[in-house]
C-alpha positions as CSV (number, residue, x, y, z in Angstrom):
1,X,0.0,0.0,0.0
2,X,1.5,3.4,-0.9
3,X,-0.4,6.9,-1.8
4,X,-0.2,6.3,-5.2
5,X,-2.8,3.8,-5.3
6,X,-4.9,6.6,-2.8
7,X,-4.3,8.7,-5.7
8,X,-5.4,6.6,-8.4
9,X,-9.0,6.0,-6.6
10,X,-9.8,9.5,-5.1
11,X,-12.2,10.9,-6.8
12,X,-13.4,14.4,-7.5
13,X,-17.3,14.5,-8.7
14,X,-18.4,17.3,-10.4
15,X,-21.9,17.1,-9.2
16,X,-23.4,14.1,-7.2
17,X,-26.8,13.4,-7.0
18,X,-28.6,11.0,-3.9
19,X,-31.6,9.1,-5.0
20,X,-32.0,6.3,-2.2
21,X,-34.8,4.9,-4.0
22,X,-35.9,1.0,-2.8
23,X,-37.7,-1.4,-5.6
24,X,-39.1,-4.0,-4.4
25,X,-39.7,-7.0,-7.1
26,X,-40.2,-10.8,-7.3
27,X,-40.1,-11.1,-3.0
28,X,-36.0,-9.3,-3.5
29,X,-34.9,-5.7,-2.8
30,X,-32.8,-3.3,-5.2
31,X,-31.8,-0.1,-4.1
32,X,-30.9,3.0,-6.7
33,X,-28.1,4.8,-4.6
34,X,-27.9,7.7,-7.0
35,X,-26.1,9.6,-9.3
36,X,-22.3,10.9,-10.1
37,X,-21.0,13.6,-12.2
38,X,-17.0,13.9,-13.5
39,X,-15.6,12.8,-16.9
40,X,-19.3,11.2,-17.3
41,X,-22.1,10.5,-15.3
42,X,-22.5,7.3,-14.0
43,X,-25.8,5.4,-11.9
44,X,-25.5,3.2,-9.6
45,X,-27.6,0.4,-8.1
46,X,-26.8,-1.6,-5.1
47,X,-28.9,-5.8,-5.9
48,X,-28.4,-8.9,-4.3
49,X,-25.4,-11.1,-5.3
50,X,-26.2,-14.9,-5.7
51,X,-23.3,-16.5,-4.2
52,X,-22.4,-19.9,-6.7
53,X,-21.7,-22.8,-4.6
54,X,-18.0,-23.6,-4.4
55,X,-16.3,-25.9,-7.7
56,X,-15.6,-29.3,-6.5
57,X,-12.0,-29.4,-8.7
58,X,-11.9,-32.8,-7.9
59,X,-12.9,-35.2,-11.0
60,X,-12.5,-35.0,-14.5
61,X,-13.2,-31.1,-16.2
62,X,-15.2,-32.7,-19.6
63,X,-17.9,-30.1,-21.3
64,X,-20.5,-30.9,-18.8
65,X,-18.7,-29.0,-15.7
66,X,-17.5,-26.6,-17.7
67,X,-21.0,-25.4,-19.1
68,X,-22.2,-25.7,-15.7
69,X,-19.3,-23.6,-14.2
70,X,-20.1,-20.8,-16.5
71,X,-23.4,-20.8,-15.9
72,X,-24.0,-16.8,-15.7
73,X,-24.6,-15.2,-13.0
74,X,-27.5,-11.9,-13.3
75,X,-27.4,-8.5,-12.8
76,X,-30.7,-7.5,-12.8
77,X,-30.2,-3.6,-13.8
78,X,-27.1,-4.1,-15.3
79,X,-28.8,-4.0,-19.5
80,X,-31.7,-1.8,-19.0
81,X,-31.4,0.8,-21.6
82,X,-33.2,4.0,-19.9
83,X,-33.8,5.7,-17.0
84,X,-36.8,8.5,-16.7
85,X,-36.5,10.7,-13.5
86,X,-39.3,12.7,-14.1
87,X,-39.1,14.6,-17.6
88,X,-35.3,13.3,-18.1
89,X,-34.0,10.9,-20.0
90,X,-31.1,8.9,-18.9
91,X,-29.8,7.2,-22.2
92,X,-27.6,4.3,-20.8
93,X,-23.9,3.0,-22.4
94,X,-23.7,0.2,-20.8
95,X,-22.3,-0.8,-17.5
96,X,-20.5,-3.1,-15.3
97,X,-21.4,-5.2,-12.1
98,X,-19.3,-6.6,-9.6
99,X,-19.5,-8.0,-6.3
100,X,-19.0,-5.7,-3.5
101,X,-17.7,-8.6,-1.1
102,X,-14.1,-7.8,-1.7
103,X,-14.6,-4.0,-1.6
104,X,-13.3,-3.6,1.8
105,X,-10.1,-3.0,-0.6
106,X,-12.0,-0.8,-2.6
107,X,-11.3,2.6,-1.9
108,X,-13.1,4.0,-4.8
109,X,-16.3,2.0,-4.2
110,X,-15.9,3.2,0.0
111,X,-15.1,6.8,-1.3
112,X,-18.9,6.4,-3.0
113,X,-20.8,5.5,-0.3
114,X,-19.7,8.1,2.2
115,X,-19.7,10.6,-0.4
116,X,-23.4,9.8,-0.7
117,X,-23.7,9.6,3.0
118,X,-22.5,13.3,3.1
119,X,-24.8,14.7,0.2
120,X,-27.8,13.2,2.8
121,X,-28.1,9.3,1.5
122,X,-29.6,7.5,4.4
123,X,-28.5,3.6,4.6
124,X,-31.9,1.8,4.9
125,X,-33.0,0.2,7.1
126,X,-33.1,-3.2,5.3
127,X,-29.8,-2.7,3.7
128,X,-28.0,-1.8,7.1
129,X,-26.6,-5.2,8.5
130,X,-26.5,-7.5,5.0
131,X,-22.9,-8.4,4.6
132,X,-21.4,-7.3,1.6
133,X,-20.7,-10.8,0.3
134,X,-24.2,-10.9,-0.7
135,X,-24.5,-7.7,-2.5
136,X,-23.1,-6.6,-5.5
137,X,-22.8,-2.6,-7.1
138,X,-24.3,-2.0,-10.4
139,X,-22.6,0.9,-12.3
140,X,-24.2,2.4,-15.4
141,X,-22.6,5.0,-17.9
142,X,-24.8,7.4,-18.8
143,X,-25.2,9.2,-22.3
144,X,-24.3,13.1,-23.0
145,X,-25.2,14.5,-19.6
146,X,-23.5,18.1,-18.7
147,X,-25.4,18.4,-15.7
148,X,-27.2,15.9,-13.2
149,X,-31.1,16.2,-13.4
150,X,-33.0,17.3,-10.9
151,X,-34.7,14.8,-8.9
152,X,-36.9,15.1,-5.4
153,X,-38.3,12.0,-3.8
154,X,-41.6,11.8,-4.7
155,X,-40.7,12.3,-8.3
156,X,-41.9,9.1,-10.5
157,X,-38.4,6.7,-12.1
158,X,-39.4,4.4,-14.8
159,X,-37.0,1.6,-16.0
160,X,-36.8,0.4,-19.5
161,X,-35.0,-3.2,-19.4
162,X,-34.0,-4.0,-22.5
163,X,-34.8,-7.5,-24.6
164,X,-32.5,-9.9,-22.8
165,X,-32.5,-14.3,-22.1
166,X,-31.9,-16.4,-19.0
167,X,-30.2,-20.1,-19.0
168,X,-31.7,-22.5,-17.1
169,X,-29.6,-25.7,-17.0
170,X,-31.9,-28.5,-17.2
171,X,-30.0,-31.9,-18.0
172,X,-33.1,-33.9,-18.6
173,X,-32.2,-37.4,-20.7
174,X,-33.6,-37.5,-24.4
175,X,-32.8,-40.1,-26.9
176,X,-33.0,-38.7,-30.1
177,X,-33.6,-41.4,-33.8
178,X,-32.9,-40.5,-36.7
179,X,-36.0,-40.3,-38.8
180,X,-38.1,-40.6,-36.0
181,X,-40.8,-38.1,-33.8
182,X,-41.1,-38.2,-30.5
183,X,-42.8,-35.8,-27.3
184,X,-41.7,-35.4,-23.6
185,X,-42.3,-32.7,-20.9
186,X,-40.3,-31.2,-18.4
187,X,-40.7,-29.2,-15.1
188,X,-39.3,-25.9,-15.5
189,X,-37.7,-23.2,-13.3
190,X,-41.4,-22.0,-12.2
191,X,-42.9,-25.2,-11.6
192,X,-44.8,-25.3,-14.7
193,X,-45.0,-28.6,-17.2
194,X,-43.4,-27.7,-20.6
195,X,-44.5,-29.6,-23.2
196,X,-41.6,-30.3,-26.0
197,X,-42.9,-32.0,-29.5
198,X,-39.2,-33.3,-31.7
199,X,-40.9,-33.5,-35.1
200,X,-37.5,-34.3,-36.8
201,X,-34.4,-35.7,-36.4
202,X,-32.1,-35.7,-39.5
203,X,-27.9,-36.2,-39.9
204,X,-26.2,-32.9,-41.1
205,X,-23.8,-33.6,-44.2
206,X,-21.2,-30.2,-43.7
207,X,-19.6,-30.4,-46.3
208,X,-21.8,-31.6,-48.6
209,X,-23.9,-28.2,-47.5
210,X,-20.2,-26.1,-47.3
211,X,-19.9,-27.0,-50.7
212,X,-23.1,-26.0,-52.1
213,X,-23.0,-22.6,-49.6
214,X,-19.2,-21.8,-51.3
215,X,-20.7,-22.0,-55.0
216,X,-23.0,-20.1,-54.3
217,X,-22.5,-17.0,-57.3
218,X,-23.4,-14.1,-55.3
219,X,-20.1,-14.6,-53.4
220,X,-17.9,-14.3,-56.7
221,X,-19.8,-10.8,-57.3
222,X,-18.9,-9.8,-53.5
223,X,-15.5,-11.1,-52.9
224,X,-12.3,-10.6,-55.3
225,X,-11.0,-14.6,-56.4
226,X,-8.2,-14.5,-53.6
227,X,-10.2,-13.4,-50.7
228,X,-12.6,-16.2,-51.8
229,X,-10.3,-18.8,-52.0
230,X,-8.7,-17.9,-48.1
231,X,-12.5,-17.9,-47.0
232,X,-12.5,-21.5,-48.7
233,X,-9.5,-22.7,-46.9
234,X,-10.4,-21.6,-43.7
235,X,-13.4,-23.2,-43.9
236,X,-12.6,-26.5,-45.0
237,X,-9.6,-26.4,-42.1
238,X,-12.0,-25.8,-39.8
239,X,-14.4,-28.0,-41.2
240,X,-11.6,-31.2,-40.6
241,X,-11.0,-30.4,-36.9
242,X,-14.4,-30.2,-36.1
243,X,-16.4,-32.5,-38.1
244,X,-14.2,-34.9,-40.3
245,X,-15.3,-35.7,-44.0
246,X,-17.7,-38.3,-43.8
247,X,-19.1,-37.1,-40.5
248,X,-22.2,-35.7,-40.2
249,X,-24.1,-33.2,-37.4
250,X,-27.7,-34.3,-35.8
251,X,-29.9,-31.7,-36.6
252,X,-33.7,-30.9,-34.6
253,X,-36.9,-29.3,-35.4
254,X,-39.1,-28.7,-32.2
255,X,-41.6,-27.5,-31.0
256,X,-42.6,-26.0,-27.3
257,X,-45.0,-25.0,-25.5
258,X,-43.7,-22.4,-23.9
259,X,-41.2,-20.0,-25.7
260,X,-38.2,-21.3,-25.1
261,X,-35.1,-22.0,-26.8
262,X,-33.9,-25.5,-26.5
263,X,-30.0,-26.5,-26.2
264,X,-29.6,-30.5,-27.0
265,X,-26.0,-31.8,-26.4
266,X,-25.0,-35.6,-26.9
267,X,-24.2,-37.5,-23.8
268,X,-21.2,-38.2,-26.0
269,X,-19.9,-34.5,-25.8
270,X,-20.7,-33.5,-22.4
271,X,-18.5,-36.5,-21.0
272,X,-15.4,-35.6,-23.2
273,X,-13.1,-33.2,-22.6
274,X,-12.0,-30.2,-24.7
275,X,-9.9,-30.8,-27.2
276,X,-7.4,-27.9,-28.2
277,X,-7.3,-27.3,-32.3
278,X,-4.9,-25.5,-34.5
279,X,-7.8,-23.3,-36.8
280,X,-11.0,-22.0,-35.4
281,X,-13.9,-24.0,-35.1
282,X,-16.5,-21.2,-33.6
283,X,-16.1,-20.5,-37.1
284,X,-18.7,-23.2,-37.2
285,X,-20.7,-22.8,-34.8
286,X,-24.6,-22.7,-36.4
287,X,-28.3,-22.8,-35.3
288,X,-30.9,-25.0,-37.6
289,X,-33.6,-22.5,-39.3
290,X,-36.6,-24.4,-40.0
291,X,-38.3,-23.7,-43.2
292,X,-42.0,-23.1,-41.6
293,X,-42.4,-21.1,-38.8
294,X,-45.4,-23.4,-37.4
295,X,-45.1,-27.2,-36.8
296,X,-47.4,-30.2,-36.6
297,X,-48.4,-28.6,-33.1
298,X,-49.2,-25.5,-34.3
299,X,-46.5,-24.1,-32.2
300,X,-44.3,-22.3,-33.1
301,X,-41.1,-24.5,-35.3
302,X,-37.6,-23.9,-33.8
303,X,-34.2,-25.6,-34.4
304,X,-31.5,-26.9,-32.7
305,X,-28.3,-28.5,-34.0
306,X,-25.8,-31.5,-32.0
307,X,-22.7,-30.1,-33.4
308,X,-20.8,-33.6,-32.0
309,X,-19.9,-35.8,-35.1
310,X,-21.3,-38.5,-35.9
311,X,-21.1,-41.6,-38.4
312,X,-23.7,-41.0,-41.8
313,X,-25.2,-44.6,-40.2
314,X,-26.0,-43.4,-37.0
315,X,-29.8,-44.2,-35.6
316,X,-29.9,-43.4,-32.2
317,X,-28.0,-40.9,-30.4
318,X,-28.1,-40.6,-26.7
319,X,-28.4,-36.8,-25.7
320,X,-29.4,-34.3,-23.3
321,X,-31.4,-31.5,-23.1
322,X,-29.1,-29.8,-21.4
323,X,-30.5,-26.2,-20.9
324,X,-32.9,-23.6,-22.4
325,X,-33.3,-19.8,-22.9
326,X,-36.0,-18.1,-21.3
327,X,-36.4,-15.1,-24.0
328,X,-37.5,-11.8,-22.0
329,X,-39.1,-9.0,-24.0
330,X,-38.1,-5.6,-23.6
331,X,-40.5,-4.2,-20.7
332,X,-41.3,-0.6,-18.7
333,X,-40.8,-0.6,-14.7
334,X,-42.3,2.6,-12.7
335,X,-40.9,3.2,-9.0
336,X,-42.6,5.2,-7.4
């Protein structure tokens, strides 16, 4: 510790503006601390902070723990994309979240809170003896602001929360055939039965559709001979690490009763471990459109692609379905 690194984390604000406003939501507390004013303006919101349970690193580290281990963890105000306090718009640039458990080292995050303490924030009562491990700050940059609006407490905020989706890990045992229809159900996050409908289960030939994608004439018109022919290297390189010539990908069309985006994985994959290649294989990384947008169900048709490589002779795969996305529109929030 020296006073350089005193230096480095003072800070000066402008303007700073308290707004110790408490939202209450879903049975959980969030509390909008207020407002700061120096190269930019910046919000901030204290949430909760799920703590994960601790990593067993015991065992083997195969695809299954390590989807599992970065499972992500939410910040609830972190991607909204405006703030209203009263007749002002706060236009948001994004943000950051962290924990405030290690703070106690934070001198900048510590130089916040008593600042605010000194403009007249009073600590509710609610938020007074929570430790810090299980909060976390929410910072957000906000867009051309000179000044700090003004703002009095019984003056109306409303939230826009911008489109967004939440992962649910599921890891419910499906056995996919080739050819072949099936339906099962499962329990999701909110207790309610999801009904799932596989209309189709079909083997992927990549190259035999990289091929047909790569002659394709519109991309002689858009790309000079050379920068074509290092597109169709790269490609095919990436193509032969991830699925070998003769290999094929499972492809599904589903349907769901809620709307939900389904992620299959084989049972295959999420035993293995990852295996380290010389070209880049997210090059191939790719999501099954379905032709119609309704199925047999007359829900709507989605699509879902195993991208582990199998054998053109393959029946029956053993899989997973191994999470899904919760879709969330974009949606208004008034505290008042």
């Amino acid at each position: 510790m020296n006073f350089s690194t005193l230096l480095d984390c003072h800070k000066k604000w402008r303007n700073l503006l308290v707004i110790g406003k408490t939202i209450e939501r879903d049975g959980r507390k969030y509390h909008i601390l207020g407002m700061t004013l120096s190269d930019e303006a910046k919000l901030y919101i204290i949430e909760p902070y799920d703590k994960r349970e601790p990593i067993n690193r015991k065992g083997i580290r195969n695809h299954r723990r390590i989807l599992k281990e970065h499972e992500g963890r939410n910040c609830c105000y972190l991607h909204c994309s405006d703030f209203h306090l009263g007749n002002d718009r706060l236009q948001t640039l994004g943000g950051m979240g962290g924990p405030l458990e290690y703070s106690t080292e934070d001198y900048e995050a510590i130089q916040l809170f008593l600042d605010m303490m000194s403009a007249g924030w009073t600590v509710p009562e609610w938020l007074q003896d929570i430790d810090w491990a299980d909060l976390q700050l929410v910072t957000l940059r906000i867009a051309n602001m000179e000044k700090l609006p003004n703002y009095s407490p019984d003056m109306p905020i409303t939230i826009t929360h911008s489109p967004d989706s939440t992962q649910h890990i599921l890891e419910k045992t499906v056995t996919l055939n080739v050819g072949k229809s099936r339906s099962f159900s499962f329990t999701d996050d909110y207790g309610d039965n999801v009904q799932c409908h596989i209309n189709h289960v079909a083997l992927i030939d990549m190259w035999k559709n990289t091929e047909e994608e790569l002659r394709d004439p519109k991309l002689t018109e858009r790309f000079p001979p050379q920068q074509l022919e290092e597109a169709r290297k790269h490609r095919y390189d990436a193509l032969e690490q991830c699925c070998p010539k003769g290999m094929c990908y499972v492809g599904i069309e589903y349907e769901c009763s809620k709307n939900y985006d389904l992620v299959f994985h084989s049972k295959q994959y999420l035993a293995s471990r990852p295996e380290s290649h010389q070209g880049s294989c997210h090059f191939l990384m790719m999501h099954l459109k379905p032709e119609q947008e309704t199925g047999m169900h007359c829900l709507p048709l989605k699509g879902c692609v195993i991208q582990t490589p199998v054998s053109p002779g393959t029946s029956k795969i053993p899989a997973e379905l191994f999470l899904y996305h919760e879709r969330i529109s974009a949606w208004t929030e008034t505290v008042s």
